[in-house]
N, C-alpha and C positions, 0 to 999 in steps of 0.2 A: 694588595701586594705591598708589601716592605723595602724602603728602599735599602740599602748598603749603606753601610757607614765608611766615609772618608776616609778613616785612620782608624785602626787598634792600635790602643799602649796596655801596656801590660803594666801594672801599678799594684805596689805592698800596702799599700793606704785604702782608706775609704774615704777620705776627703781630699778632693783634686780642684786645680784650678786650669783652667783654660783660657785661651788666648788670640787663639787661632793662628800661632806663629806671627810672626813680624806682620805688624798691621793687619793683623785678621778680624779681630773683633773684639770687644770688650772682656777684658778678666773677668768671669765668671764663678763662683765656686759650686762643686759637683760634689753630693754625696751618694756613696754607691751603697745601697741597701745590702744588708744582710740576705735579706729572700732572694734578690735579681741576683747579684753577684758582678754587676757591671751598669754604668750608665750614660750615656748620651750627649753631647754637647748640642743644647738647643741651638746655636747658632752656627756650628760647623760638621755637625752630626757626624766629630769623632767618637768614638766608642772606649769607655774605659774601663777594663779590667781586672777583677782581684786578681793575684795571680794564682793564687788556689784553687780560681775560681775560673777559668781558662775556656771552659764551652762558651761560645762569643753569639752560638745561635740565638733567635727570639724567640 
């Protein structure tokens, strides 16, 4: 089973960075593949979204 992602953002970009908000975790940078269309925050398992690209399911 899959768990649920913390947060959706919806993002025009394919390279994001994360933070996990005010003292949440280390800036990360996140590139969202072509194929997926969305990807993950390994430390706060927010989910980030193209927005073209809007289906959030796994």
């Amino acid at each position: 089973m899959s768990k649920e992602p913390r947060e959706v953002k919806e993002v025009t970009v394919s390279r994001v960075a994360c933070d996990g908000g005010a003292g949440g975790h280390p800036r990360v940078w996140l590139q969202i593949s072509d194929e997926l269309g969305w990807v993950e925050c390994p430390y706060c398992d927010c989910k980030f979204v193209l927005k073209n690209n809007i289906d959030i399911g796994h």
